[in-house]
C-alpha positions as CSV (number, residue, x, y, z in Angstrom):
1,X,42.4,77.1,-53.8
2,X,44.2,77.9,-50.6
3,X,43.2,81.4,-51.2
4,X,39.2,80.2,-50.8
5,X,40.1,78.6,-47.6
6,X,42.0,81.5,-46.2
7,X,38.9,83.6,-46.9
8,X,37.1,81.5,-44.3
9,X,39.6,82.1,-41.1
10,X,38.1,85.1,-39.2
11,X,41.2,85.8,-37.4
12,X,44.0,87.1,-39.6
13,X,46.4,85.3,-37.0
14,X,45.2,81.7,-37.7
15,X,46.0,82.0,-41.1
16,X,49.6,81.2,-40.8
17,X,48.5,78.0,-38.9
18,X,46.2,77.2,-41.6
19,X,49.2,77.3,-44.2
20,X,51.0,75.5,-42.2
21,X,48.7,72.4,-41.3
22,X,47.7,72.8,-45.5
23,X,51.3,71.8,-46.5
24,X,52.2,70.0,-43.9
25,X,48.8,67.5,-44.6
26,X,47.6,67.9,-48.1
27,X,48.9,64.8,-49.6
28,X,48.2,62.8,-46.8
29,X,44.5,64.3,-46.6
30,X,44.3,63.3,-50.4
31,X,46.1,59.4,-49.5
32,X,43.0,58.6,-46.7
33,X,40.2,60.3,-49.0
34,X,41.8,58.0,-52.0
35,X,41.5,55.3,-49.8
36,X,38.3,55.2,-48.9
37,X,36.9,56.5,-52.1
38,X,39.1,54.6,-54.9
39,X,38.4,57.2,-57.4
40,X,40.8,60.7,-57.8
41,X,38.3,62.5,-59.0
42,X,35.6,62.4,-55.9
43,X,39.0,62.1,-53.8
44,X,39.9,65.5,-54.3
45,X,36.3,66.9,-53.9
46,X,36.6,65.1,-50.3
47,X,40.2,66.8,-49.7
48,X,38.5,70.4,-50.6
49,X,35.3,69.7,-48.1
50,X,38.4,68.8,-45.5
51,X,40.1,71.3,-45.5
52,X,37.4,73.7,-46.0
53,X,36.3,72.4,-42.4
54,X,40.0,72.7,-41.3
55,X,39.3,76.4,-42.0
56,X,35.9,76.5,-40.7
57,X,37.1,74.9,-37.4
58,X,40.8,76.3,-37.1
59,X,40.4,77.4,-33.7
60,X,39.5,74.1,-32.0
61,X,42.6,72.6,-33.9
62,X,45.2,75.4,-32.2
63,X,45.5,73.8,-28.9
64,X,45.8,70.4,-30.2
65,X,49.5,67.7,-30.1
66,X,50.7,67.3,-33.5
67,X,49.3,63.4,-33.0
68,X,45.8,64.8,-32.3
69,X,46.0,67.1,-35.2
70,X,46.6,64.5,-37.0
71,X,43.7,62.2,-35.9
72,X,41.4,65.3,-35.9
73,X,42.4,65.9,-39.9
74,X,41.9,61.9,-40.4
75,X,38.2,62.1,-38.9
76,X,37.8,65.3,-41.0
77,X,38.8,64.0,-44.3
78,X,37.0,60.7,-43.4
79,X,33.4,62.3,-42.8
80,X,34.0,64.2,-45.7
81,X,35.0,61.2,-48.2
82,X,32.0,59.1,-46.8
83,X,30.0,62.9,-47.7
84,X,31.1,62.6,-51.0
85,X,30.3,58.8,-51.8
86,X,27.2,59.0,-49.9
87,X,26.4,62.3,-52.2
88,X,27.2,60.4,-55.8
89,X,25.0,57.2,-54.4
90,X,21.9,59.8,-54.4
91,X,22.7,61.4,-57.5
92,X,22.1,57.3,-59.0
93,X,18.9,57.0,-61.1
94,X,16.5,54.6,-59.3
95,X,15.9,53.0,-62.1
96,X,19.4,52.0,-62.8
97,X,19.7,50.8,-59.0
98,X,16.7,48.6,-59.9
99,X,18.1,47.4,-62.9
100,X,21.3,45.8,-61.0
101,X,19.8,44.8,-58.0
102,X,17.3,41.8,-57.9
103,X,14.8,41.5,-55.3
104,X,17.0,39.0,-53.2
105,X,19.8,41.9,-53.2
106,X,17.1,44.5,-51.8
107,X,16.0,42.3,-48.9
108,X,19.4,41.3,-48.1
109,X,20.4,45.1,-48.2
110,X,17.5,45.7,-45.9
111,X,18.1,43.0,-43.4
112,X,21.8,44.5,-42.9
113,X,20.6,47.7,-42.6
114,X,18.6,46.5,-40.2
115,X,21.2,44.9,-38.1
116,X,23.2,47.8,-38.4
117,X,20.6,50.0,-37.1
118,X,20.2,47.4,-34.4
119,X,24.1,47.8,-33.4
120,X,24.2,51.5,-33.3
121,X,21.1,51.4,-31.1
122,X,22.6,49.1,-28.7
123,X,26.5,51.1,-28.5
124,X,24.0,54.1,-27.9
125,X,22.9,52.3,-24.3
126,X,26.9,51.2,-23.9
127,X,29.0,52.5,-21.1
128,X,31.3,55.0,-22.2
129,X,34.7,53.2,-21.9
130,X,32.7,50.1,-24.3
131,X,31.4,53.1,-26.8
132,X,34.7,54.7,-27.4
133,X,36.4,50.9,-27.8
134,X,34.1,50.2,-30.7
135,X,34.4,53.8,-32.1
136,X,37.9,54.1,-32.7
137,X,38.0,50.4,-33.7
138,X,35.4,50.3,-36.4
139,X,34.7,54.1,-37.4
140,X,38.1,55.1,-37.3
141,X,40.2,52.2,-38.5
142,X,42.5,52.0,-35.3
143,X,44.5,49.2,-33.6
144,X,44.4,48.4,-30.3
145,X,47.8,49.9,-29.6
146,X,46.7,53.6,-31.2
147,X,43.3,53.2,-29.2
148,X,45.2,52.6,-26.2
149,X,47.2,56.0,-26.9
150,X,44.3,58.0,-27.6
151,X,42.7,56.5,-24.5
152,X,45.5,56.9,-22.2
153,X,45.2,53.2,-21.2
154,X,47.5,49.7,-21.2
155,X,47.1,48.2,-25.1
156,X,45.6,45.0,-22.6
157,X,42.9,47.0,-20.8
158,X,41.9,48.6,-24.6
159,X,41.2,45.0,-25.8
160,X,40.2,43.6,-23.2
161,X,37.2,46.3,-22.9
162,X,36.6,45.4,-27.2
163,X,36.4,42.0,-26.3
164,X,33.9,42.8,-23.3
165,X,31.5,45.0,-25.9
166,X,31.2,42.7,-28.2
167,X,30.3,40.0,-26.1
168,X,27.9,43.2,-24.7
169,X,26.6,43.3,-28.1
170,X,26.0,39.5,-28.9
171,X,24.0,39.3,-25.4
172,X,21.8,41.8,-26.6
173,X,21.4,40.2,-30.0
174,X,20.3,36.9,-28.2
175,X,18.1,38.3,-25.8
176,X,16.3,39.3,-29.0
177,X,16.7,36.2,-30.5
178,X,18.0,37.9,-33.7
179,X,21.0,36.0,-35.8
């Protein structure tokens, strides 16, 4: 396999970064798609769509800290495990879907993807220093002490601006009057 993603690096020189960053992360890309995805199977398909885009984007990961690296190869393998599962949840018949779901589950469904949608819209209209908070928080699994790191800010300051968004985004729920 690490032949395939070796034929995707355009410059020859990259490819001994490539190697490296494959044996230096390959278990722990296959540990974070295992954890989102519970199944070894899809797991590995996720680790192959990683590092596949570890090749494809090799040259944005040469200037990077080894603790950016890592966080880069996190989001990587996390976009592509949430690919996968999203991929297998098409490939469902409809008619099984309909056959374990009632009607109460498909309005329940709808109403939280409606809040959801709701959410993203109002983060969208956030200041930056609110949107990045709720980013690393929620998309990316992070504590307030790693999102003070990435930020470059006291671990205070980090939750101090969480705790300011969300009471951003409860405003904004009331002012709609939507529980």
């Amino acid at each position: 396999m690490l032949e395939l993603y070796l034929s995707l690096i355009f410059d020859p020189n990259d490819t001994d970064l490539f190697e490296k960053i494959y044996y230096e992360y390959k278990n722990y890309v296959f540990k974070v798609a295992k954890y989102y995805i519970k199944d070894h199977h899809y797991a590995e398909d996720a680790s192959q769509i990683a590092f596949k885009n570890i090749a494809i984007y090799i040259e944005k990961l040469k200037p990077l800290s080894k603790d950016l690296l890592k966080i880069y190869i996190y989001r990587l393998t996390k976009h592509a495990s949430i690919l996968v599962i999203n991929k297998n949840i098409k490939n469902r018949s409809n008619i099984e879907y309909m056959d374990n779901s009632s009607n109460d589950d498909l309005l329940e469904e709808y109403i939280d993807l409606d809040k959801l949608a709701r959410i993203k819209k109002y983060i969208k209209g956030m200041d930056t220093k609110y949107k990045s908070i709720l980013s690393l928080y929620f998309q990316d699994n992070m504590n307030f002490r790693e999102i003070a790191e990435i930020l470059n800010i006291p671990k205070s300051t980090a939750n101090a601006r969480f705790n300011r968004a969300v009471e951003i985004l409860k405003e904004k729920f009331k002012e709609e009057d939507y529980d």
